[in-house]
C-alpha positions as CSV (number, residue, x, y, z in Angstrom):
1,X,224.8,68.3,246.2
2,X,222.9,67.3,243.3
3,X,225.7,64.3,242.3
4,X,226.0,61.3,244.2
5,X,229.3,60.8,244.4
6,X,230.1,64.6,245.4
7,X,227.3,64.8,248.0
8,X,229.0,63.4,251.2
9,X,232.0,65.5,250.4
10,X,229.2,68.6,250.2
11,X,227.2,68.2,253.2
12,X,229.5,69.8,255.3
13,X,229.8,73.3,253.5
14,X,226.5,73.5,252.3
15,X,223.6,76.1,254.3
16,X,221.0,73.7,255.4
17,X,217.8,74.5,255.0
18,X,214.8,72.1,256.6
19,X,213.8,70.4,252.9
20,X,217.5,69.7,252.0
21,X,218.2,68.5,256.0
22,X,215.4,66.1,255.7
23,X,216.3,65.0,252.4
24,X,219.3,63.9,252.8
25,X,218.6,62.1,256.0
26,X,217.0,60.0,254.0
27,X,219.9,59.3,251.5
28,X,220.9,56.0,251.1
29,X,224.4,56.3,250.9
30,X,226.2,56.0,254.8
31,X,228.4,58.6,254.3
32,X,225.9,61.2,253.6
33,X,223.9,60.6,256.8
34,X,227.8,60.3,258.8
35,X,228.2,64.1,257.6
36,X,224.8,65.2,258.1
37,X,225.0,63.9,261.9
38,X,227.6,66.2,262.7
39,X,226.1,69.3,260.3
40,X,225.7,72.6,262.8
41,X,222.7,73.4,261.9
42,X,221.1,70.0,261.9
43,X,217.4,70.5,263.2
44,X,217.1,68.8,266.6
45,X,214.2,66.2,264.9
46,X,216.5,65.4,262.3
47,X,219.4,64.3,264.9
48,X,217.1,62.3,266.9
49,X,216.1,60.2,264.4
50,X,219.5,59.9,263.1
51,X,220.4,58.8,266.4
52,X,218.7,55.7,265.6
53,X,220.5,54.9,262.5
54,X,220.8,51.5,261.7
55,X,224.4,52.5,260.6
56,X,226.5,52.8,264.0
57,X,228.9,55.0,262.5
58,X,226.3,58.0,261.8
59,X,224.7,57.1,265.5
60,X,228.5,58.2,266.8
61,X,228.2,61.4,265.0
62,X,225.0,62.2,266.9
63,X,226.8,60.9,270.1
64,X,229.8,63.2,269.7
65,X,227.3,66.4,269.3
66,X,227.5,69.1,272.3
67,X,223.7,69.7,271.6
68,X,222.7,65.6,272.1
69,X,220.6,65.0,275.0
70,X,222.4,62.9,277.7
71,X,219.3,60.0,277.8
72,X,220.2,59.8,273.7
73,X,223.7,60.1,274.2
74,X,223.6,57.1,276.7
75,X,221.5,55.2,274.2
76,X,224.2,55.6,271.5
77,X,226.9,54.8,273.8
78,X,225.1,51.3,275.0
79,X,223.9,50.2,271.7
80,X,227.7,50.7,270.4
81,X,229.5,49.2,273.0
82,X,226.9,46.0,273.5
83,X,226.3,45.5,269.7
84,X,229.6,43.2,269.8
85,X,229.0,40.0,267.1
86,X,228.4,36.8,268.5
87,X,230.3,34.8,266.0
88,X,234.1,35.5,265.0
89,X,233.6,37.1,261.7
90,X,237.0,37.7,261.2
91,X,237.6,33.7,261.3
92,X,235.1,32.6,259.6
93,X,233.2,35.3,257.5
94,X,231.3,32.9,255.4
95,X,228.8,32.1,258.4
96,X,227.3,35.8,257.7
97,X,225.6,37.1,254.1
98,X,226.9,40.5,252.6
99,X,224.7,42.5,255.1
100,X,225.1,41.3,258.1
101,X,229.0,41.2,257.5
102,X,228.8,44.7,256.5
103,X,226.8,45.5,259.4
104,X,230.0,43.8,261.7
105,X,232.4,45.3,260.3
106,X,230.5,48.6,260.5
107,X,229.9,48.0,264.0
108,X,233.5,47.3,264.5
109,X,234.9,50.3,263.0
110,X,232.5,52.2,265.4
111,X,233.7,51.0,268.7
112,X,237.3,51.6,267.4
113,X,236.1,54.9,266.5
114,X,234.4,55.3,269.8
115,X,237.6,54.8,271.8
116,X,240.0,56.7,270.1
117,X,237.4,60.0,269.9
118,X,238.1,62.9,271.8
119,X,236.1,66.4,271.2
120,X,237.5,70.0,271.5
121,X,234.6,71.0,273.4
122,X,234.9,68.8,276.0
123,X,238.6,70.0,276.7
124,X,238.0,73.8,276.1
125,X,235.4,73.3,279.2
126,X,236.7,70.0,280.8
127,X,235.5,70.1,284.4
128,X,231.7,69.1,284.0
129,X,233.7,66.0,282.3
130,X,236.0,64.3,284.6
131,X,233.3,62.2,286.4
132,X,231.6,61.1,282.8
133,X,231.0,57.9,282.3
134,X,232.5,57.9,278.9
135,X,235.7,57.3,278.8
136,X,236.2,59.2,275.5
137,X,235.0,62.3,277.4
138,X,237.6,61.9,280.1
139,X,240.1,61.4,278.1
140,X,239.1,64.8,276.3
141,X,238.9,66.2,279.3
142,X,242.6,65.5,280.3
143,X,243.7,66.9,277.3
144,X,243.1,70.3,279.0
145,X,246.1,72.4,279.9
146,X,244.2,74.0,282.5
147,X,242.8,72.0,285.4
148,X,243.0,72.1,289.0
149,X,245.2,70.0,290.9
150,X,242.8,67.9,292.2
151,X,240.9,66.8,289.0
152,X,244.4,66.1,287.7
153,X,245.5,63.7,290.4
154,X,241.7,62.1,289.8
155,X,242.5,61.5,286.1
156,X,246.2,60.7,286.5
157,X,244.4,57.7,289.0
158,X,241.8,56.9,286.5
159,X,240.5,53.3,285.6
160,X,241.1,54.0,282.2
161,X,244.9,53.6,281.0
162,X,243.9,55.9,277.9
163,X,242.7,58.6,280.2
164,X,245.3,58.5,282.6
165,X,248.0,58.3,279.7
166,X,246.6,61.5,278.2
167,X,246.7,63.5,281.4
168,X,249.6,62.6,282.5
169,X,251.2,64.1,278.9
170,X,249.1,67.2,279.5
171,X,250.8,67.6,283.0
172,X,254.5,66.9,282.5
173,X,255.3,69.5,285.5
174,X,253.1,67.1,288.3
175,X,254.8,63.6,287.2
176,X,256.8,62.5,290.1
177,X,259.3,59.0,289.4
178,X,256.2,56.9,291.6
179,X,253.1,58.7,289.5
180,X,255.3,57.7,286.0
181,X,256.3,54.1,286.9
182,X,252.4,53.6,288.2
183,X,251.3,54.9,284.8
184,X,254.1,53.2,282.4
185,X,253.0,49.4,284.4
186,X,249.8,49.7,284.0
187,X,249.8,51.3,280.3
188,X,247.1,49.4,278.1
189,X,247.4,50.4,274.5
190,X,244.7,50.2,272.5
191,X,246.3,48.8,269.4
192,X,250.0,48.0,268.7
193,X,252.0,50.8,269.1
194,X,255.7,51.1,269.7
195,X,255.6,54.5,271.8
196,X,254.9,53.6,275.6
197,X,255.0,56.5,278.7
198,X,258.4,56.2,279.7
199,X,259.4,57.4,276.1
200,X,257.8,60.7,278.1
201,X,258.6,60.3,281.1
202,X,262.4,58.8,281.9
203,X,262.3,56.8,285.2
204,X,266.0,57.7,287.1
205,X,268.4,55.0,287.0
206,X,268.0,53.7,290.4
207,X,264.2,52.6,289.1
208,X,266.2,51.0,285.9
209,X,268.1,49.0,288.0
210,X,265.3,48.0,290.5
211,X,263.3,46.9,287.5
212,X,265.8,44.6,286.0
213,X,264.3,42.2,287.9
214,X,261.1,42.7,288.0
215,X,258.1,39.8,287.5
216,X,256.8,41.5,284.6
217,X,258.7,41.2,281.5
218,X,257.3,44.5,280.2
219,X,259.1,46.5,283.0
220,X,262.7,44.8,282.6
221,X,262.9,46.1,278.9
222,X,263.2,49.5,280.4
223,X,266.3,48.5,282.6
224,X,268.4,48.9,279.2
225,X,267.5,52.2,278.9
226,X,270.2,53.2,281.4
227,X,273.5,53.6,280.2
228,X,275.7,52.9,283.1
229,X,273.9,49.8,284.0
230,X,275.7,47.5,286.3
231,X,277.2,44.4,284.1
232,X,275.3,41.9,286.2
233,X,272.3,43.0,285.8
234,X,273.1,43.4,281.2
235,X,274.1,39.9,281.8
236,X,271.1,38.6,283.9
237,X,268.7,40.6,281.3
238,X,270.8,39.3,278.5
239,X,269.8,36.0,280.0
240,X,266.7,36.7,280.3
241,X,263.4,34.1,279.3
242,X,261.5,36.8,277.6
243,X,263.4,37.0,274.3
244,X,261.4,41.1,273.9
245,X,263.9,41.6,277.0
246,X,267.0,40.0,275.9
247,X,265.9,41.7,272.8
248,X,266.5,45.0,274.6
249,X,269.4,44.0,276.2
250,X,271.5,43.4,272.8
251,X,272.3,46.6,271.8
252,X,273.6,47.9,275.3
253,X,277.2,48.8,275.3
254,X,278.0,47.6,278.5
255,X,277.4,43.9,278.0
256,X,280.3,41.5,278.2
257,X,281.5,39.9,275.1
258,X,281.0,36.7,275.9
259,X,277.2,37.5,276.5
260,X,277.0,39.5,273.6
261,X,278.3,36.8,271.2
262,X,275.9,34.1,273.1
263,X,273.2,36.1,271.7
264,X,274.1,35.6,268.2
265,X,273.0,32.3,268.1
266,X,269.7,33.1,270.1
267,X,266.7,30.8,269.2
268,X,264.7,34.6,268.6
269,X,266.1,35.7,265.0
270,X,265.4,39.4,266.5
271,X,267.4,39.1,269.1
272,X,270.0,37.8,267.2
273,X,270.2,40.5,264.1
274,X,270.2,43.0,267.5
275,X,273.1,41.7,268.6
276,X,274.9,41.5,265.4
277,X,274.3,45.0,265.3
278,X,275.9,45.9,268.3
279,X,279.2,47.9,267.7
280,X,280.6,46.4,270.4
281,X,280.7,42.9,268.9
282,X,284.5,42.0,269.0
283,X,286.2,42.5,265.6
284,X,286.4,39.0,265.3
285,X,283.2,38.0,265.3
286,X,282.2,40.6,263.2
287,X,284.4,39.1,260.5
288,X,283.1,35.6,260.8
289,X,279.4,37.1,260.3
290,X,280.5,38.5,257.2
291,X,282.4,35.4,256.1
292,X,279.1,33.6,256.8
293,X,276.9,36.0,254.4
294,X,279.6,35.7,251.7
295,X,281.1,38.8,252.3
């Protein structure tokens, strides 16, 4: 505790007394006030005011407590979710001076913090949750195992794509073909994932085939994912405008040939390698795609 650059890593193990509490919510170094904030024993004067810490990231900590008044949680919540810069630092970071970038990019790191957070107390007593305005809190709420019908049907409907995600994987027995195609089109990922609901939850084949051809292009890249799909549809995908979706299409093993080979030469070099990669490429071909890399 007594070394700088051991102290954060300290906080959390050390007995805290009032003195040391008050002293090191005073230290100047971020991280040390980040694990003071979520300290047990932190005395209730001590979080308050840390509640107000020009750092966002330790005014989270006192947000995510089970012992932080709602008025101060609210505070916390507004001040992290308003505090949004008004320039584009990421374009042009030269418009800002060392502290005010650190400040944005602090700020930033907050709100992604704030999203992704969920809290084990919350789902070992979800119920008082499900109606929070957080959506953090809901979302930790549907991570519980043990919730009633009805509060499960009100999460798996909620306006929250993350919250109605996480429920629906914490109630695998309730999700009917409709409830998994409502969640899969209107899944909203909050960074760039691969992994998507129907990964989870398979949608039978006559939903495959229905979504072949539907308006959104995000939906017909799950038509591949049935195997005896009907060659007129692999050819109308294979076809398709959105190269992610003739992209999908390339590896299936019912697709003709002819469509098959068309793909090689497809303006997306993805879609292309895909194809190449298809094992049902005609022996041919395959041999003038090696003669072409010199092989």
């Amino acid at each position: 505790m007594a070394d700088p650059v051991t102290r954060a890593g300290a906080v959390r193990h050390c007995r805290l007394d009032t003195a040391t509490a008050h002293q090191l919510a005073e230290d100047p170094n971020d991280e040390v006030r980040e694990e003071l904030a979520e300290h047990p024993d932190l005395p209730p004067a001590l979080r308050d005011k840390l509640a107000q810490d020009p750092n966002l990231r330790v005014a989270l900590r006192v947000f995510a407590r089970q012992d932080t008044p709602e008025p101060i949680r609210a505070a916390i919540h507004v001040q992290i979710v308003s505090d949004v810069p008004a320039l584009d630092w990421l374009a042009d970071p030269q418009e800002l001076d060392d502290d005010e970038l650190d400040r944005q990019i602090t700020g930033e790191i907050a709100r992604a913090e704030l999203r992704t957070l969920r809290l084990p107390w919350v789902t070992a007593d979800p119920e008082p949750y499900v109606d929070s305005p957080y959506v953090c809190f809901r979302a930790s709420a549907a991570m519980s195992d043990h919730l009633p019908p009805p509060l499960v049907a009100q999460l798996l409907d909620d306006e929250e794509s993350s919250v109605r995600t996480t429920m629906a994987l914490h109630a695998r027995d309730r999700i009917d073909p409709d409830t998994a195609e409502r969640i899969e089109r209107t899944y909203r990922p909050d960074k760039m994932i691969r992994w998507r609901p129907a990964d989870d939850f398979s949608l039978p084949a006559d939903v495959l085939r229905r979504l072949a051809t539907d308006p959104d292009p995000r939906m017909r890249q799950l038509a591949p994912r049935d195997p005896d799909l009907p060659v007129e549809l692999a050819r109308r995908l294979a076809a398709d405008p959105d190269h992610m979706v003739r992209r999908t299409i390339a590896p299936h093993p019912r697709l003709p040939a002819e469509d098959l080979t068309r793909l090689l030469s497809d303006p997306s070099e993805s879609v292309a390698a895909t194809a190449a990669a298809n094992p049902s490429l005609p022996t041919t071909v395959m041999h003038q795609l090696l003669a072409l890399a010199g092989l």
